[in-house]
PDB file with SEQRES, HELIX, SHEET and CRYST1 records, atoms N, CA, C and O in Angstrom:
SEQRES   1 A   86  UNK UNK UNK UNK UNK UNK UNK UNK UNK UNK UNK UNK UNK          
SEQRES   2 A   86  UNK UNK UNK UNK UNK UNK UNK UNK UNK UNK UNK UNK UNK          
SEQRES   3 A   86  UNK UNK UNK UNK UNK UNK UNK UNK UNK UNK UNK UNK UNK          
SEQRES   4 A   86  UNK UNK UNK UNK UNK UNK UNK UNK UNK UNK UNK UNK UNK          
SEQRES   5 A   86  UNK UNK UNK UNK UNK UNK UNK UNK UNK UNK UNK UNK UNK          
SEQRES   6 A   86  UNK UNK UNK UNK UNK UNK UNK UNK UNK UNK UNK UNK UNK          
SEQRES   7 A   86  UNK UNK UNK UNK UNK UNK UNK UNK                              
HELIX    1 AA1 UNK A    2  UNK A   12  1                                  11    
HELIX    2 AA2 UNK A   13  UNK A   17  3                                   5    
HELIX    3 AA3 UNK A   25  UNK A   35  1                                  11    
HELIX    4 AA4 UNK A   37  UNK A   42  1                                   6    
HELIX    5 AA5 UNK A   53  UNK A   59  1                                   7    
HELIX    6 AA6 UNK A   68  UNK A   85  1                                  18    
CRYST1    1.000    1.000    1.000  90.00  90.00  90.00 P 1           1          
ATOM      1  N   UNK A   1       0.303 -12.382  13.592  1.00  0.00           N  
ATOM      2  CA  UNK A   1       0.744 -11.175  14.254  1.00  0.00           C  
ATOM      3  C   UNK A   1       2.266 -11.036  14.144  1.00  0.00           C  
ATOM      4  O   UNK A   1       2.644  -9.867  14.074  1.00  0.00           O  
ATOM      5  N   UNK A   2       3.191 -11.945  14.115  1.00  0.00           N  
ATOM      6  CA  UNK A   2       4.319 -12.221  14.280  1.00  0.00           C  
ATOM      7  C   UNK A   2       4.640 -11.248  13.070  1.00  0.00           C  
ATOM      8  O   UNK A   2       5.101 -10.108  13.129  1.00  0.00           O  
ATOM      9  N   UNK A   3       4.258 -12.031  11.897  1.00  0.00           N  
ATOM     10  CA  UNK A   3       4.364 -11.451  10.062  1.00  0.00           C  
ATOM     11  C   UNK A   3       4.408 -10.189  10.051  1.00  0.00           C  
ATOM     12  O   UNK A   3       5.351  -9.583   9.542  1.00  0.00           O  
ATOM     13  N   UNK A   4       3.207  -9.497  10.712  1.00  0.00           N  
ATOM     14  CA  UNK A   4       2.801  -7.903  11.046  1.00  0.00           C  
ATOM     15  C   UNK A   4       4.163  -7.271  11.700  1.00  0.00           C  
ATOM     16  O   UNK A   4       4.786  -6.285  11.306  1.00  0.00           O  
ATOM     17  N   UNK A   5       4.428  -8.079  12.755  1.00  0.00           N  
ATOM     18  CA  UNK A   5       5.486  -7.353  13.571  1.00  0.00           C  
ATOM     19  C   UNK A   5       6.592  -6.962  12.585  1.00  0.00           C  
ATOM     20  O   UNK A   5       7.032  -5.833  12.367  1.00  0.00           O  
ATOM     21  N   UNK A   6       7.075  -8.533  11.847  1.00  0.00           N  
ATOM     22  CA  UNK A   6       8.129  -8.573  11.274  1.00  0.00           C  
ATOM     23  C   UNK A   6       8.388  -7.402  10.237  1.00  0.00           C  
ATOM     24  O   UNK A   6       9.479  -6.949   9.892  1.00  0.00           O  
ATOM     25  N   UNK A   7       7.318  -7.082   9.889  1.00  0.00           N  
ATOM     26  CA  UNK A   7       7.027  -6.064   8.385  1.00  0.00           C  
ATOM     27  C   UNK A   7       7.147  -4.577   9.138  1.00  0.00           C  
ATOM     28  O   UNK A   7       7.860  -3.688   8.672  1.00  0.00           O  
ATOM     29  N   UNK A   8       6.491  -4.442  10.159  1.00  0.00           N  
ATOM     30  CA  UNK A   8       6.794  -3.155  10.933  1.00  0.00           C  
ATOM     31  C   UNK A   8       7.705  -2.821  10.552  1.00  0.00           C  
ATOM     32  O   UNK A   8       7.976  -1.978   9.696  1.00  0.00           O  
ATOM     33  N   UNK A   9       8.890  -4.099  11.765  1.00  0.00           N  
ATOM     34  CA  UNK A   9      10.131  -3.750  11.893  1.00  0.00           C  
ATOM     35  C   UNK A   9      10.888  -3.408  10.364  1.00  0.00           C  
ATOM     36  O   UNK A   9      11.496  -2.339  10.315  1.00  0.00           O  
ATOM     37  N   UNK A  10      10.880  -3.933   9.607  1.00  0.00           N  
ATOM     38  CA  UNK A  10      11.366  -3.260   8.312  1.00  0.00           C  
ATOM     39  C   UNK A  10      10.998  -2.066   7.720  1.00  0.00           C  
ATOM     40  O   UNK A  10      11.713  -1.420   6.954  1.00  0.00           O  
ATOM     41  N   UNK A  11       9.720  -1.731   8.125  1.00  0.00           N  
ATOM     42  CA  UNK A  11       8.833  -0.568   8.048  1.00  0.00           C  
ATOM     43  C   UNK A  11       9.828   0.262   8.476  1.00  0.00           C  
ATOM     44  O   UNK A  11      10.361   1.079   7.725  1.00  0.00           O  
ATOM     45  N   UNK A  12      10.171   0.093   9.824  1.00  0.00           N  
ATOM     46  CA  UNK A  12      10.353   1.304  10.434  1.00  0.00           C  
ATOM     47  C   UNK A  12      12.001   1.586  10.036  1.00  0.00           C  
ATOM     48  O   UNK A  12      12.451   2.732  10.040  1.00  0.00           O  
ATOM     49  N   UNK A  13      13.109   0.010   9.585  1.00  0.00           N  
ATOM     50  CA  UNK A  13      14.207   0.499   9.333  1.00  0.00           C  
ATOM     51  C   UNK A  13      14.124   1.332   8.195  1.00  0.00           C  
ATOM     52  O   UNK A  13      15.038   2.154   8.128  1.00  0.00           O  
ATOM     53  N   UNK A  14      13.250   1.362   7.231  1.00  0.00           N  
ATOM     54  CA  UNK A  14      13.336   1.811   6.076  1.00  0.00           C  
ATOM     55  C   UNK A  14      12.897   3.709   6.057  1.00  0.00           C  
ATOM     56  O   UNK A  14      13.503   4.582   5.435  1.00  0.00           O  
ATOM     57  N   UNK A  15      11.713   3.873   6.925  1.00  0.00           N  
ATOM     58  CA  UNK A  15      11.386   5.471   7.210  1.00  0.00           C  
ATOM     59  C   UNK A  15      12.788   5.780   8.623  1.00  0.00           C  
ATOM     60  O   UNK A  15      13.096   6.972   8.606  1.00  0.00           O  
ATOM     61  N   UNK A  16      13.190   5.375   9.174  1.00  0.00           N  
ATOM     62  CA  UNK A  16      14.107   6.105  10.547  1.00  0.00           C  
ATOM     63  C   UNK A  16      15.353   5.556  10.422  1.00  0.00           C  
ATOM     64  O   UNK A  16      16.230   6.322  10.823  1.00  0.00           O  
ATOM     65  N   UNK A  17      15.828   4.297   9.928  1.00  0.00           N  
ATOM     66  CA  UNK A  17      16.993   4.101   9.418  1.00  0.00           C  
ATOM     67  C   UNK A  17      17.964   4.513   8.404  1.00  0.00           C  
ATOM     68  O   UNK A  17      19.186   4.600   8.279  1.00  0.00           O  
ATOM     69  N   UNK A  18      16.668   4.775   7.589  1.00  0.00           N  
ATOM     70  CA  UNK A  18      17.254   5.152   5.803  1.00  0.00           C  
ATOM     71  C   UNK A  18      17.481   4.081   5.245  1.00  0.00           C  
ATOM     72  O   UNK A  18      17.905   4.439   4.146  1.00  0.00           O  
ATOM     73  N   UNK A  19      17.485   2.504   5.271  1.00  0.00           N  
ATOM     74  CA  UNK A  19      17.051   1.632   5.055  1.00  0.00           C  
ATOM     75  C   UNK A  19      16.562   1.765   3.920  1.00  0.00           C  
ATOM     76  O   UNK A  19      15.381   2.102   3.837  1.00  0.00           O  
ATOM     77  N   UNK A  20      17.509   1.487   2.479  1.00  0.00           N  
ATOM     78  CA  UNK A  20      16.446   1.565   1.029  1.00  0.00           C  
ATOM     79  C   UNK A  20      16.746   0.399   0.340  1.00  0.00           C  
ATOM     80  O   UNK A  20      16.332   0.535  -0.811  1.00  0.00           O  
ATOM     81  N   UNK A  21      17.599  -1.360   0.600  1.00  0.00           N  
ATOM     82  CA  UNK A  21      17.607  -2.251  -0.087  1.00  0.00           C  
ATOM     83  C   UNK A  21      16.972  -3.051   1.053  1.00  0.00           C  
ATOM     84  O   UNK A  21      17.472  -3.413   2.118  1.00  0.00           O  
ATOM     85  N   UNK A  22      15.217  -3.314   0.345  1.00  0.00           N  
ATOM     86  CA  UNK A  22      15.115  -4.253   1.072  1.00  0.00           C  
ATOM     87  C   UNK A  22      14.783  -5.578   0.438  1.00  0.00           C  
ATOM     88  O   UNK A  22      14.570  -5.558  -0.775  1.00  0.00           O  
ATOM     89  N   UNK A  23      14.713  -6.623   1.019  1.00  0.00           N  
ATOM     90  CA  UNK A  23      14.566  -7.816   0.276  1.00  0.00           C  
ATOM     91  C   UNK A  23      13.822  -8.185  -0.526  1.00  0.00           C  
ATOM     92  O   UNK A  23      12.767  -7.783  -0.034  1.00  0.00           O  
ATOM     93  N   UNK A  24      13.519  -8.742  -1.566  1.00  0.00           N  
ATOM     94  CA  UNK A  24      12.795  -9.308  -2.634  1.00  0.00           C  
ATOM     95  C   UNK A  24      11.410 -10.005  -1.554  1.00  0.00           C  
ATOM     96  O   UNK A  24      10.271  -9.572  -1.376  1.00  0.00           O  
ATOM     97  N   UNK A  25      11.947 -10.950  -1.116  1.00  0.00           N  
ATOM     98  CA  UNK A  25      11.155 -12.101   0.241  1.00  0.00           C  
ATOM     99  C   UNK A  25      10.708 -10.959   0.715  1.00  0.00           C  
ATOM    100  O   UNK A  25       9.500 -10.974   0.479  1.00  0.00           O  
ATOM    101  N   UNK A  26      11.016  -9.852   1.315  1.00  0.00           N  
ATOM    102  CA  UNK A  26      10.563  -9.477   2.511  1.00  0.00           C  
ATOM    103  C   UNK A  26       9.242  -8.059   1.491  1.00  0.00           C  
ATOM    104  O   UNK A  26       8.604  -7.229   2.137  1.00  0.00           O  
ATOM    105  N   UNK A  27       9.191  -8.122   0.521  1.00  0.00           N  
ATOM    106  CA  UNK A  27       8.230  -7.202  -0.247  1.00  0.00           C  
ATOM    107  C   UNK A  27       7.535  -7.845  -0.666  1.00  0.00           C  
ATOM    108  O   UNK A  27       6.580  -7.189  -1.083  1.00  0.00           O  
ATOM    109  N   UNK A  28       7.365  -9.410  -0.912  1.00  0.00           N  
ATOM    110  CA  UNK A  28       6.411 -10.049  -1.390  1.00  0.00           C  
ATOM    111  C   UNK A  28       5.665 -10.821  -0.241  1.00  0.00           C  
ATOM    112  O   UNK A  28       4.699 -11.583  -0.281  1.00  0.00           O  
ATOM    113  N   UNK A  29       6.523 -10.314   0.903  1.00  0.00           N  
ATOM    114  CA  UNK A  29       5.756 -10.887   2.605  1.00  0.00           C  
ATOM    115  C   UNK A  29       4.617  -9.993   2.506  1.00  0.00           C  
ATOM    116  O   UNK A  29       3.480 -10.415   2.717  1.00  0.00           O  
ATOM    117  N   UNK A  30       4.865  -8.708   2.178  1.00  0.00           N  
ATOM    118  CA  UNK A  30       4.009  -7.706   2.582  1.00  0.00           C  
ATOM    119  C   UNK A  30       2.705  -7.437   1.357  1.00  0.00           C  
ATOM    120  O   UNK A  30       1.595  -6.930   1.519  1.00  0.00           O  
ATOM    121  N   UNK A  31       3.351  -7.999   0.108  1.00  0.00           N  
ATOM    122  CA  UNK A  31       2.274  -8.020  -1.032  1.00  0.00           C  
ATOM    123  C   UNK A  31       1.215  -9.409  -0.296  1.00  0.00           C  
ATOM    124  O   UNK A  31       0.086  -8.990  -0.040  1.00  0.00           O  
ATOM    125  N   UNK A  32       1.324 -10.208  -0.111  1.00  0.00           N  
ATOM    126  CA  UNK A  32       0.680 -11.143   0.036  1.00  0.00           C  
ATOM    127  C   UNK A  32       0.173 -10.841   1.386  1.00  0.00           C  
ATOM    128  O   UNK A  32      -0.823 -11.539   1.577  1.00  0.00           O  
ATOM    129  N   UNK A  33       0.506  -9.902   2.670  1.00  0.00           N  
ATOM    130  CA  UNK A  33      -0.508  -9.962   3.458  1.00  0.00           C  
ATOM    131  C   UNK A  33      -1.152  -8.971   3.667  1.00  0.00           C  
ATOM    132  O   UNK A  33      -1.711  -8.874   4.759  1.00  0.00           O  
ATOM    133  N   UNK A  34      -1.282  -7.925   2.695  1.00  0.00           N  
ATOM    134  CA  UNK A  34      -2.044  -7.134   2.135  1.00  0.00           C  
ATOM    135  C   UNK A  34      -3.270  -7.499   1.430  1.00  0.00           C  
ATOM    136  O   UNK A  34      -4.443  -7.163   1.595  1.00  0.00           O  
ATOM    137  N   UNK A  35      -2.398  -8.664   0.185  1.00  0.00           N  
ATOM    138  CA  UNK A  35      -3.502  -9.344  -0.029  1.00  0.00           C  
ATOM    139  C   UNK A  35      -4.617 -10.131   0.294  1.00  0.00           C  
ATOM    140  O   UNK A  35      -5.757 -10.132  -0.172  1.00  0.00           O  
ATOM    141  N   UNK A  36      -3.958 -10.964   1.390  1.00  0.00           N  
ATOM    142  CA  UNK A  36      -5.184 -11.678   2.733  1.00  0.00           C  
ATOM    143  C   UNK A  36      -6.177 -10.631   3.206  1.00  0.00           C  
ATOM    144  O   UNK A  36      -7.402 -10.723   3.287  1.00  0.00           O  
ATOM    145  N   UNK A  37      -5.320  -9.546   3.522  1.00  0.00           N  
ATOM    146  CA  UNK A  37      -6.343  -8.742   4.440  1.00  0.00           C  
ATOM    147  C   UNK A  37      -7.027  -8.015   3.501  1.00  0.00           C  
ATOM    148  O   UNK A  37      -8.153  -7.853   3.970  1.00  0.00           O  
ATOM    149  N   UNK A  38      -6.948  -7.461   2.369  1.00  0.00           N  
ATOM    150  CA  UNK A  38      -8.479  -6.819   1.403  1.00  0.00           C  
ATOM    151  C   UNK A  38      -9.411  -7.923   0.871  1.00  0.00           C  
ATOM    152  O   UNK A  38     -10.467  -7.632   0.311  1.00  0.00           O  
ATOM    153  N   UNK A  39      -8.970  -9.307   1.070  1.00  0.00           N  
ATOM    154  CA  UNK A  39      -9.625 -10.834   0.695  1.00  0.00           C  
ATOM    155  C   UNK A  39     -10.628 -10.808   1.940  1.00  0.00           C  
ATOM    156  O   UNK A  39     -11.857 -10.759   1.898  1.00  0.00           O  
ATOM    157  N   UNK A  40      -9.895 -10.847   2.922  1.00  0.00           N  
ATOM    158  CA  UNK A  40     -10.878 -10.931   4.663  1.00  0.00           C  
ATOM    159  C   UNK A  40     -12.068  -9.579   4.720  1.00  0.00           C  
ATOM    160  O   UNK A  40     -13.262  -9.695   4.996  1.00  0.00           O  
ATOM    161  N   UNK A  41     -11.187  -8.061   4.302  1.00  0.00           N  
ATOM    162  CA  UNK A  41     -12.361  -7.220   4.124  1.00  0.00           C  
ATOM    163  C   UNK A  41     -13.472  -7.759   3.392  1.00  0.00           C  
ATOM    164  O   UNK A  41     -14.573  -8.050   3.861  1.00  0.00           O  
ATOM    165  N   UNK A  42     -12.929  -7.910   1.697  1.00  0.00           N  
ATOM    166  CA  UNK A  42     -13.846  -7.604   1.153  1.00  0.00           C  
ATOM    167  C   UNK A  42     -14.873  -9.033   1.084  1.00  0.00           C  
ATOM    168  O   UNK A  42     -15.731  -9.114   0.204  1.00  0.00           O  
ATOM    169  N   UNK A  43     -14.699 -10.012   1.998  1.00  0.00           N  
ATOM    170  CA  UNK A  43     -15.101 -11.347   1.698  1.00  0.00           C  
ATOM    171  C   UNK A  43     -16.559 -10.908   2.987  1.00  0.00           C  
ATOM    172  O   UNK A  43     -17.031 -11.996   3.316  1.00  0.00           O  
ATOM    173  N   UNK A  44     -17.201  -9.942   3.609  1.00  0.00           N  
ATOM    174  CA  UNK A  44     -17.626  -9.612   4.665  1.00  0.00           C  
ATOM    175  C   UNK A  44     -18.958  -8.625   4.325  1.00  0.00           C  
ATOM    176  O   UNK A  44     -18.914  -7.866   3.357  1.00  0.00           O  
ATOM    177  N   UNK A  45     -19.667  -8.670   4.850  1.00  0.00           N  
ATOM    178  CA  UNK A  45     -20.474  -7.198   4.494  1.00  0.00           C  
ATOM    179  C   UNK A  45     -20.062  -6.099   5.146  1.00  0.00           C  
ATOM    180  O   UNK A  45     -18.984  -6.274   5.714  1.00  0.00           O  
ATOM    181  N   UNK A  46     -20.438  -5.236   5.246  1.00  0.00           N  
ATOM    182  CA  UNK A  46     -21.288  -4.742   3.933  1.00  0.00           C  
ATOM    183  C   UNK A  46     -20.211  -4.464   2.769  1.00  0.00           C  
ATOM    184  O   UNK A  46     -20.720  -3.635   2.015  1.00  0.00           O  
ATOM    185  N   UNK A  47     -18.968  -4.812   2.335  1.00  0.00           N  
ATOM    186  CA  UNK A  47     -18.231  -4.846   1.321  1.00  0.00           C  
ATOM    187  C   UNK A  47     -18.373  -5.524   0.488  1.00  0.00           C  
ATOM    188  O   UNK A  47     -18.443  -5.064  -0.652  1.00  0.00           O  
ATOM    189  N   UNK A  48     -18.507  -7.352   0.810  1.00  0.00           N  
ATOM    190  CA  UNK A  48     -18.899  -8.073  -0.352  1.00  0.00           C  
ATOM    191  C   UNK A  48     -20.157  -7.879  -1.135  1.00  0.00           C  
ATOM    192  O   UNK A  48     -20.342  -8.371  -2.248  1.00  0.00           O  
ATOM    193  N   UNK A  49     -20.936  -7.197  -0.544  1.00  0.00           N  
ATOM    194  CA  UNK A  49     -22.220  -6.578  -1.322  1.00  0.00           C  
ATOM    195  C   UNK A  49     -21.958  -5.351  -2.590  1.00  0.00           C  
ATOM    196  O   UNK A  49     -22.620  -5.110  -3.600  1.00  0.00           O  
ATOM    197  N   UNK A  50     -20.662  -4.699  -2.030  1.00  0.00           N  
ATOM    198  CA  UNK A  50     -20.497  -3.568  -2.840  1.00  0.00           C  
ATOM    199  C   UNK A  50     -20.027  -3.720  -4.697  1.00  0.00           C  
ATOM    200  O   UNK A  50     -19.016  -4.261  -5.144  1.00  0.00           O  
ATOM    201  N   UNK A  51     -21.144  -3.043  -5.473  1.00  0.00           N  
ATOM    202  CA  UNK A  51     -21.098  -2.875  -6.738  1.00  0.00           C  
ATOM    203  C   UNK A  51     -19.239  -2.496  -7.492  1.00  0.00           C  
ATOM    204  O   UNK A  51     -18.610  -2.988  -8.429  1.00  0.00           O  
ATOM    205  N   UNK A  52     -18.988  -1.593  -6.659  1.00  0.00           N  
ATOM    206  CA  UNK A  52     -17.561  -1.152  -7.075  1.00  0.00           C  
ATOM    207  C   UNK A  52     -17.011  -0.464  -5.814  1.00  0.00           C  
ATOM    208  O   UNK A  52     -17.582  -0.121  -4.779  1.00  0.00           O  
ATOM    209  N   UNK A  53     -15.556  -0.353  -6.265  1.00  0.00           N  
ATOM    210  CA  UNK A  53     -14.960   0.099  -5.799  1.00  0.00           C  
ATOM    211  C   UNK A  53     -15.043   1.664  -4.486  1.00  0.00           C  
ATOM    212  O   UNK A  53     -14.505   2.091  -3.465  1.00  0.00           O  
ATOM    213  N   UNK A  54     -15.834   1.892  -5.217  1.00  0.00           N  
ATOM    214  CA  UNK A  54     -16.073   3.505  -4.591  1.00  0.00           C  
ATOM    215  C   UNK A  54     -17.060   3.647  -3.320  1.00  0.00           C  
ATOM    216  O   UNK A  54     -17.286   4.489  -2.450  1.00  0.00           O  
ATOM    217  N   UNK A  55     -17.614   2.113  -3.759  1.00  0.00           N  
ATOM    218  CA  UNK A  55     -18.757   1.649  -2.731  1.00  0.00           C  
ATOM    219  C   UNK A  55     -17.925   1.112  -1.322  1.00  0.00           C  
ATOM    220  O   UNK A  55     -18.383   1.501  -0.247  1.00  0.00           O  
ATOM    221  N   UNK A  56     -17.381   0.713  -1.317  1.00  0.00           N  
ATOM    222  CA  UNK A  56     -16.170   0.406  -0.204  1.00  0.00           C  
ATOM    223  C   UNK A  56     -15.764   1.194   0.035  1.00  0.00           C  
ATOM    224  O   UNK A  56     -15.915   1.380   1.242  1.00  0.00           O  
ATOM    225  N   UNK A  57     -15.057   2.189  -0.576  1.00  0.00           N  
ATOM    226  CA  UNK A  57     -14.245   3.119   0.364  1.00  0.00           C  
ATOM    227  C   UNK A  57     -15.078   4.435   0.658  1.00  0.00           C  
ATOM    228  O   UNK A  57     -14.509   5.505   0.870  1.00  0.00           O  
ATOM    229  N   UNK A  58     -16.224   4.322   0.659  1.00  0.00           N  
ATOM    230  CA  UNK A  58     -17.673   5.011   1.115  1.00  0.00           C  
ATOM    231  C   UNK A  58     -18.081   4.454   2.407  1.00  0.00           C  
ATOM    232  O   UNK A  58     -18.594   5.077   3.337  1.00  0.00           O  
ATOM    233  N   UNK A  59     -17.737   2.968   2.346  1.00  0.00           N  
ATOM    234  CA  UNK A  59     -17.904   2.691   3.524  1.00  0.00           C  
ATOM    235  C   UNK A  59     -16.990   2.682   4.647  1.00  0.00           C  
ATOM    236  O   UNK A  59     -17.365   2.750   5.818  1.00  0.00           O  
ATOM    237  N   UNK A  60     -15.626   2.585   4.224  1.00  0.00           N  
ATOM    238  CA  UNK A  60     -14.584   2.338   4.858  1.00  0.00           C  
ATOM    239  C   UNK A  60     -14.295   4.766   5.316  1.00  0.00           C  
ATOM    240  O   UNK A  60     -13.974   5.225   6.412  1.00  0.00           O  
ATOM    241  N   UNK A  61     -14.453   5.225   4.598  1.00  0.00           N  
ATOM    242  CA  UNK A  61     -14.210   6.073   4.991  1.00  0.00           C  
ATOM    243  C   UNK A  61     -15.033   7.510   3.880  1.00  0.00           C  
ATOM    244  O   UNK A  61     -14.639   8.116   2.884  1.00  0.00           O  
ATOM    245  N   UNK A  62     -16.609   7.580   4.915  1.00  0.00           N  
ATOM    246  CA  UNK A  62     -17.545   8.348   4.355  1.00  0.00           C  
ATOM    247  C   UNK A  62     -17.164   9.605   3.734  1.00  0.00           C  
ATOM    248  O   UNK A  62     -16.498  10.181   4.593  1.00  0.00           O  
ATOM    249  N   UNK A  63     -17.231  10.316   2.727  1.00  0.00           N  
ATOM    250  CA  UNK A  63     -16.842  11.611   2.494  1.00  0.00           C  
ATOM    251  C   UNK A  63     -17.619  12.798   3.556  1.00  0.00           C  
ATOM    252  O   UNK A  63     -18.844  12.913   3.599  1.00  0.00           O  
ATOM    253  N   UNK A  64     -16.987  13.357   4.109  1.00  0.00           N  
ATOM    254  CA  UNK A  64     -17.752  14.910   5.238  1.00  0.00           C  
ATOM    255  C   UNK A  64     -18.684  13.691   5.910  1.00  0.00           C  
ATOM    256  O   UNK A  64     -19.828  14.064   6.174  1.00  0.00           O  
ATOM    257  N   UNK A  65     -18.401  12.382   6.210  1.00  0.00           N  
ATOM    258  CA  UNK A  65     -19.449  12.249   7.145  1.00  0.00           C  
ATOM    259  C   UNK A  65     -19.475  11.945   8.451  1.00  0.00           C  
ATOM    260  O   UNK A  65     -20.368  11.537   9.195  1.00  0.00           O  
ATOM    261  N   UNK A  66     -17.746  12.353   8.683  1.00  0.00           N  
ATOM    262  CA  UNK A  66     -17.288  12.189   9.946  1.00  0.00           C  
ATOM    263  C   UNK A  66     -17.371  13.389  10.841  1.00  0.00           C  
ATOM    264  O   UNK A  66     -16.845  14.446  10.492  1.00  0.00           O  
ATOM    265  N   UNK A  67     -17.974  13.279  11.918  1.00  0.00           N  
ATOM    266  CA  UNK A  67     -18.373  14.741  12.577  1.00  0.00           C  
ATOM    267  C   UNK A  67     -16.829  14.969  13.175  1.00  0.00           C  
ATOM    268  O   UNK A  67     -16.085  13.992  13.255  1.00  0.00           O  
ATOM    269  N   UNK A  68     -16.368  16.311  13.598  1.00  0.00           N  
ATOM    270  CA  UNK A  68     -15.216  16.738  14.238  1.00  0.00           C  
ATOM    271  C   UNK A  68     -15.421  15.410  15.756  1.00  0.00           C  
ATOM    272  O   UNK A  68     -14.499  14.598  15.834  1.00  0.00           O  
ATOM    273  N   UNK A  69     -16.287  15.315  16.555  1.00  0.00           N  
ATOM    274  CA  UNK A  69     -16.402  14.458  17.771  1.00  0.00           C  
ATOM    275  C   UNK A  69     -16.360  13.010  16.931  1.00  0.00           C  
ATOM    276  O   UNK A  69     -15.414  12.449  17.485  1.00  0.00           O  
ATOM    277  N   UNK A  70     -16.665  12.441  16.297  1.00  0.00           N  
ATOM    278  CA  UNK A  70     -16.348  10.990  15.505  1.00  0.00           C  
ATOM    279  C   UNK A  70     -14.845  10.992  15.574  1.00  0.00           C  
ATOM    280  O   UNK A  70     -14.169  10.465  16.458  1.00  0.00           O  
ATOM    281  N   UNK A  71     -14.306  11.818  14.266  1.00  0.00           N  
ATOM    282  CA  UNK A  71     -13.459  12.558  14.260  1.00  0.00           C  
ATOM    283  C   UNK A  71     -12.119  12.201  15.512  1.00  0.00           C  
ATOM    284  O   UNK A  71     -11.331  11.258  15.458  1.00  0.00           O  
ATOM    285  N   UNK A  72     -12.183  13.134  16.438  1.00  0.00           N  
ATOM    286  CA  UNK A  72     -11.748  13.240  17.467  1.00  0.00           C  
ATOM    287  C   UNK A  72     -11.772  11.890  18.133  1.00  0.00           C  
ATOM    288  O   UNK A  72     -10.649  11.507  18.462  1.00  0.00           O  
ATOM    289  N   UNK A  73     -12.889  10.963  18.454  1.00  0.00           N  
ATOM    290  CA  UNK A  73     -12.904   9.665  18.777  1.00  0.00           C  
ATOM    291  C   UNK A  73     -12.301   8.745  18.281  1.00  0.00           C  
ATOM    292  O   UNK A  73     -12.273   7.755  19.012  1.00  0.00           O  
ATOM    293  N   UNK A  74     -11.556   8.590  16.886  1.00  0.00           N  
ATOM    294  CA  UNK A  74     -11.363   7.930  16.338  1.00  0.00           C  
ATOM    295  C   UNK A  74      -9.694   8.233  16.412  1.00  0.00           C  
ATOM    296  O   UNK A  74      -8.987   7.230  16.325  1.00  0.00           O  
ATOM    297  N   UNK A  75      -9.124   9.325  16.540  1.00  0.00           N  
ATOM    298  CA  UNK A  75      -7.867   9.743  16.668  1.00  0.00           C  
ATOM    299  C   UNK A  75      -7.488   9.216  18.279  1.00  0.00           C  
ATOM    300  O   UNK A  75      -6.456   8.559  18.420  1.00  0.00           O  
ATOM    301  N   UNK A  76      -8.057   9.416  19.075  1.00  0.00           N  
ATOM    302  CA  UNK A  76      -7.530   9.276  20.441  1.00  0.00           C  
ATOM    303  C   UNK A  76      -7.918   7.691  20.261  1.00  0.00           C  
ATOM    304  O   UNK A  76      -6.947   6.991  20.550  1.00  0.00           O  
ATOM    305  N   UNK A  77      -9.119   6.898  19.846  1.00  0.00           N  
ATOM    306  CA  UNK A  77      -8.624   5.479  20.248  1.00  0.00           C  
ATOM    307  C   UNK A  77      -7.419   4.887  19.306  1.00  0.00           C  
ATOM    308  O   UNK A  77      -6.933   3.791  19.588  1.00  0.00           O  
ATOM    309  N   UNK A  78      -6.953   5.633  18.187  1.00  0.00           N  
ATOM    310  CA  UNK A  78      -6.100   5.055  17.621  1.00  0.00           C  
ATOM    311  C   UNK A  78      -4.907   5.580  18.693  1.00  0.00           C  
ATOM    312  O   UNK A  78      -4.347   4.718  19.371  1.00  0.00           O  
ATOM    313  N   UNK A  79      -4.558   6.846  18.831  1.00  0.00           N  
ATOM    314  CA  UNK A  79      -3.710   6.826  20.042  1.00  0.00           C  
ATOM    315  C   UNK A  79      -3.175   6.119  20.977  1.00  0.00           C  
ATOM    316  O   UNK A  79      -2.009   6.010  21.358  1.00  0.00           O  
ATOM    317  N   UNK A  80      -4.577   5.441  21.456  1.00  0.00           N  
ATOM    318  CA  UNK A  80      -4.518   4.701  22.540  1.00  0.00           C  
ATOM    319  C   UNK A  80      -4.077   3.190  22.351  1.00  0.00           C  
ATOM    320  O   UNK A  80      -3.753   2.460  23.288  1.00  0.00           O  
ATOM    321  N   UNK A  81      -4.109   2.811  20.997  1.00  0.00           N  
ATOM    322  CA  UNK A  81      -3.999   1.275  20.723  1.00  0.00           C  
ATOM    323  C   UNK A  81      -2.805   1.278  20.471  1.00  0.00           C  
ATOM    324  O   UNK A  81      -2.242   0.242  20.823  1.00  0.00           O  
ATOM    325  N   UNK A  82      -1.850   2.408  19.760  1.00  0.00           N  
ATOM    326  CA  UNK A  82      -0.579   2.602  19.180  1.00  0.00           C  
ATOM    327  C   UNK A  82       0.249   2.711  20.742  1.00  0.00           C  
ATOM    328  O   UNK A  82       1.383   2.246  20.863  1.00  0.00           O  
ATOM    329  N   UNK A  83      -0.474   3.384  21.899  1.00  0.00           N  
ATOM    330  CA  UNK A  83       0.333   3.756  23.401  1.00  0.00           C  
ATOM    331  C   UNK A  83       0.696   1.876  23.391  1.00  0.00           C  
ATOM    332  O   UNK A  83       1.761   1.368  23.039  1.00  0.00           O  
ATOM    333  N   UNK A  84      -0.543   1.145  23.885  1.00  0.00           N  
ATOM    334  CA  UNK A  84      -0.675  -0.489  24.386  1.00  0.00           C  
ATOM    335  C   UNK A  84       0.421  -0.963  23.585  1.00  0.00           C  
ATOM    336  O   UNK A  84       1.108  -1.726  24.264  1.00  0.00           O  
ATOM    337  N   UNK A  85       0.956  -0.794  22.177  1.00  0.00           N  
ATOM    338  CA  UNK A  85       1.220  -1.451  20.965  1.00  0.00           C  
ATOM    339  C   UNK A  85       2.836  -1.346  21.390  1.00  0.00           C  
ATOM    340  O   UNK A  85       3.621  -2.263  21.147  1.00  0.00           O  
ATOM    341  N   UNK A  86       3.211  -0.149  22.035  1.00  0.00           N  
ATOM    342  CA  UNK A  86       4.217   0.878  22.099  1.00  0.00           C  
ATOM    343  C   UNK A  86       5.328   0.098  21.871  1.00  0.00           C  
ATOM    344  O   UNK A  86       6.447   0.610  21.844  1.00  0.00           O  
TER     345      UNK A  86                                                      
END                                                                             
């Protein structure tokens, strides 16, 4: 979580600071825990089952098969985790 934080925080100097040299180390922090985390997805079902690519992000995010109320549910709990996160 720490790693996450740390990457934020550069995140955020770089979009609200203007922040455009950032470190070599600190872009290959973020290649590599990018990389863990599509390793952890895709190491899981129903992803590690998936034939290709398209099959995952079918699952990860259905085409039209999110109703406006899904939809809507899914915006306010992200809301709500980003308020806690604040």
């Amino acid at each position: 979580m720490k790693e996450i934080e740390e990457l934020y925080k550069s995140r955020n100097e770089c979009i609200h600071a203007g922040l455009v040299d950032v470190e070599k180390a600190e872009i290959d922090r973020a290649v590599r825990l990018v990389a863990k985390t599509v390793e952890a997805i895709c190491s899981r079902p129903p992803y590690c089952v998936a034939h290709a690519l398209k099959d995952i992000l079918a699952q990860i995010d259905p085409p039209l098969a999110r109703s406006d109320e899904a939809r809507s549910r899914w915006v306010a709990e992200n809301a709500y985790f980003r308020w806690l996160n604040g």
